[in-house]
N, C-alpha and C positions, 0 to 999 in steps of 0.2 A: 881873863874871862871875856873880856869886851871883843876881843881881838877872835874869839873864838866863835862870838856867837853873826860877829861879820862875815867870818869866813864860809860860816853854815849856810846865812842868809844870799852869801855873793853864790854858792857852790849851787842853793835852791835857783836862784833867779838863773845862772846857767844853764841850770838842766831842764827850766820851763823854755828858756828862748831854746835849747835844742829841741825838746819835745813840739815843740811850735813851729819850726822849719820843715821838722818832719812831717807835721800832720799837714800846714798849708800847702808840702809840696804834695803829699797826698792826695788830697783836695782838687789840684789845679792842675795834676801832671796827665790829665788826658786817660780815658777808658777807652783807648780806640778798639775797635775790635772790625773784624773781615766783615763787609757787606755780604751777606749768604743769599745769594739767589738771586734773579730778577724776575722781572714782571714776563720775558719770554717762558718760566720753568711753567706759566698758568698758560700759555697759549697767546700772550698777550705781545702785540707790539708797541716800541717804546724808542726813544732816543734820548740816544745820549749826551747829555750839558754839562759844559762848566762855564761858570759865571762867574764877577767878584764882585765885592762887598765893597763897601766904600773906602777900608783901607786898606785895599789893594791884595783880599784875601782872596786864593782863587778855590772856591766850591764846587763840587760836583755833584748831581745828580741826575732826572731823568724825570723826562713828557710823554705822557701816555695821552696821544690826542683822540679824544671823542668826536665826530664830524658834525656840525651844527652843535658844541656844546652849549648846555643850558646853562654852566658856570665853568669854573675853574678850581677846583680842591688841592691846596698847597699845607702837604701834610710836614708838620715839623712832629719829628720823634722825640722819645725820651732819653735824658740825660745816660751815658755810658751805649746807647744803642744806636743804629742805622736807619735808613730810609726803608729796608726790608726785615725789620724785627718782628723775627718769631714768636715770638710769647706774643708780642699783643696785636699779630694775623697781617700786619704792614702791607703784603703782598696783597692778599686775599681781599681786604680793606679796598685798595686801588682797582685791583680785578671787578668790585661791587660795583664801584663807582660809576667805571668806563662802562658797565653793563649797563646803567641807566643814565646814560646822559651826559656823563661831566666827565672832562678833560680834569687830569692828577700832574701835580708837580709834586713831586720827592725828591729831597734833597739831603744831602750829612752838613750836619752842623761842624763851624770848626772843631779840631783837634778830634773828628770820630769819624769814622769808614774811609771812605776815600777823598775827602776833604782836607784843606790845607792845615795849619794851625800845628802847634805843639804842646799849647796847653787852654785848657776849660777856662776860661774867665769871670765864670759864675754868673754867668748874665751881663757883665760890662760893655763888651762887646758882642754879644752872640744876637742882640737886638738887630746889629746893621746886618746877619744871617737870614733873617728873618726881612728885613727890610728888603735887601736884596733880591732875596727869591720872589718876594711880590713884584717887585718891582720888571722883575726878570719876566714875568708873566703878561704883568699890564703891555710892554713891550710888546710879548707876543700874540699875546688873543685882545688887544684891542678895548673895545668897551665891553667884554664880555664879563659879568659878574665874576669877582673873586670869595672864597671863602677860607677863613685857615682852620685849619684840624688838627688841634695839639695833643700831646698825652702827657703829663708829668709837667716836667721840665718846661718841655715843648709847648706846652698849654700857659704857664706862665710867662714865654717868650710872648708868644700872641697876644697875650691882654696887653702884656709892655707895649709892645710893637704898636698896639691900633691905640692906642694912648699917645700914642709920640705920634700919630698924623699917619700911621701907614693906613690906605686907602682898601679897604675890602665890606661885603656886604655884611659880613656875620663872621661869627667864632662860633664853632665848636671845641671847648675844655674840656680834655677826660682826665679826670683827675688831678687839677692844677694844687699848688700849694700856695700858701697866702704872702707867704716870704721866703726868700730864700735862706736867709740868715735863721730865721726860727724853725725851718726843714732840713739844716744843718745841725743846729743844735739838739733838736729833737733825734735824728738819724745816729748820734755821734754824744747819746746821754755819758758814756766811760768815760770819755776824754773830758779832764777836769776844767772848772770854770776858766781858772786862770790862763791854762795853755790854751784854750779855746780863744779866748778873748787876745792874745796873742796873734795866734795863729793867724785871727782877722787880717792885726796887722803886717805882718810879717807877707801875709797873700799880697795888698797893697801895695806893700814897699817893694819886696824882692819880684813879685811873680803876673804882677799888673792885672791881677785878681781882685774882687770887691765883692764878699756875701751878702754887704746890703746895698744891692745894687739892683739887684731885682726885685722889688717888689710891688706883686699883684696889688695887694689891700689897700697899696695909693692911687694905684693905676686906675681902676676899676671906674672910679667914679668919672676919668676920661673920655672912657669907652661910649662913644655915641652909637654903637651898631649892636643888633642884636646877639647874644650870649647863650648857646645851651651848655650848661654845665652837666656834666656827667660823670659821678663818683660813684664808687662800692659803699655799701654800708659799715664792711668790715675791714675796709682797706687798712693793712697794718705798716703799709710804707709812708704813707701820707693820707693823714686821720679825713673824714667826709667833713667833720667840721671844720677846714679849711675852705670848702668850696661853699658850705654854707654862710660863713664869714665873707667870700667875695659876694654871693650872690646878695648879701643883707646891706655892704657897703656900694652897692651898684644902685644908680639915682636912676636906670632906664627901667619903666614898667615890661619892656617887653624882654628880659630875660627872662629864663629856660630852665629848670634845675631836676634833675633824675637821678633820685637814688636809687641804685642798682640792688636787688636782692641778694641778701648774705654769703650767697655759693661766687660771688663773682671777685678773684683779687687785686692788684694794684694794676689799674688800666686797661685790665683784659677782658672788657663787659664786652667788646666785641669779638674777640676769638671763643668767649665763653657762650655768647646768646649772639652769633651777628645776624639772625633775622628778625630779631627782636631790638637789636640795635639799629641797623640801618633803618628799620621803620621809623623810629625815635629822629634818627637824623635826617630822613627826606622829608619827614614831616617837618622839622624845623625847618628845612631849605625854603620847601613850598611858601614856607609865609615871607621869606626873605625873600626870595628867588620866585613871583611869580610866573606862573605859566606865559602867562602874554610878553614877559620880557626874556623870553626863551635865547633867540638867536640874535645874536650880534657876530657881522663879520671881521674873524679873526684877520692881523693884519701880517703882513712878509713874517718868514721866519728870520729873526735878529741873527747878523753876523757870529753871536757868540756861543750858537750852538754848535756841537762838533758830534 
């Protein structure tokens, strides 16, 4: 009987570490998908960069130069999408921008669009991503204000990032999540405690992945630069009470916070209202970004543009 009920237990415990391989490769195996469009399908001119991250990742993306910008807008996208995602207006976004004033860096995060990588890290490494294209910027416009513009994902990259010392005036979040590991398990309620908890490590071990490696709700309190946070009220990918969690653990008076009315879904308060949206966000510039600190001259374009 004893023998029988080991066998059950050994036969259960294999088929969670297989379920668990599965799901963390899941997880970490890259949503890359085709960069759709560029900034020329609007009329717009743009050049094209690759750059690398500190360990030797090489990224690609693209400068939309504004002439006398008033800042710099380095838009990091959402998890499984590109520098030109459709659903939440990417293009259109950048287009606004360059209309009034500000030079846009777009760029693919590793392991998505035309960026190197083969697999998601969950935030482990997609910081120096984020690091990098700032930095790639300071380079090239000099002391000209920097801003990051995240969505999802991309929005919790950002708070990481200016938490860890990356230098920019302000963040805008559209719709960040407060952890990565609790936007996991919330996303992924079927898959059972135990292979979940697995999975963790098994991302870890095999796949050099880590889901508590991101997380905003420490970060936040880092964060010395101003924050607009921007959620749906009925967001069903990642709840508004995320971002109201970041905005309650942030020690700066002068974060930002907009809940977006109920017609609008996960991240796309600007493809759903964008002149209702950019108002929201040059208004926030303006208080970062005074008028009088307009132009700063950009400096040589960096050898690593191509």
């Amino acid at each position: 009987m004893l023998w029988m009920i080991l066998a059950v237990a050994a036969l259960a415990t294999l088929g969670i570490l297989f379920a668990a391989v599965y799901f963390a490769d899941a997880l970490t195996g890259g949503r890359r998908t085709r960069v759709q469009g560029t900034p020329a399908d609007l009329g717009l001119r743009y050049e094209e960069v690759q750059f690398l991250t500190a360990d030797r990742l090489t990224l690609r993306g693209w400068f939309l130069e504004s002439p006398g910008a008033r800042a710099t807008v380095v838009l990091v996208h959402e998890s499984g999408s590109t520098r030109a995602d459709r659903e939440r207006g990417l293009l259109r976004l950048q287009r606004d921008y360059v209309r009034r004033g500000f030079s846009v860096f777009a760029f693919d995060l590793r392991a998505h669009g035309e960026s190197g990588g083969k697999r998601d890290t969950l935030g482990l490494q997609e910081r120096l991503d984020v690091q990098a294209a700032v930095a790639y910027v300071r380079r090239r416009s000099g002391r000209t204000p920097i801003l990051l513009h995240g969505f999802g994902y991309g929005a919790a990259l950002a708070i990481d990032a200016v938490a860890r010392g990356v230098d920019v005036a302000g963040i805008i979040a559209d719709s960040p999540f407060a952890t990565m590991r609790s936007f996991l398990r919330a996303s992924h309620r079927h898959v059972p405690t135990p292979v979940f908890q697995a999975s963790v490590w098994v991302a870890r071990r095999l796949f050099g992945s880590d889901p508590s490696a991101l997380n905003p709700i420490r970060s936040i309190e880092k964060v010395h630069v101003p924050v607009l946070f921007v959620h749906s009220q009925v967001d069903d990918v990642i709840p508004a009470s995320h971002t109201l969690n970041l905005s309650a653990a942030s020690l700066d008076p002068r974060m930002r916070v907009w809940i977006v009315d109920d017609h609008v879904g996960h991240g796309t308060a600007y493809s759903d209202e964008p002149e209702a949206y950019m108002r929201r966000c040059l208004q926030f510039i303006d208080e970062v970004v005074p008028a009088r600190t307009l132009f700063a001259v950009p400096s040589a374009t960096v050898s690593e543009a191509v």
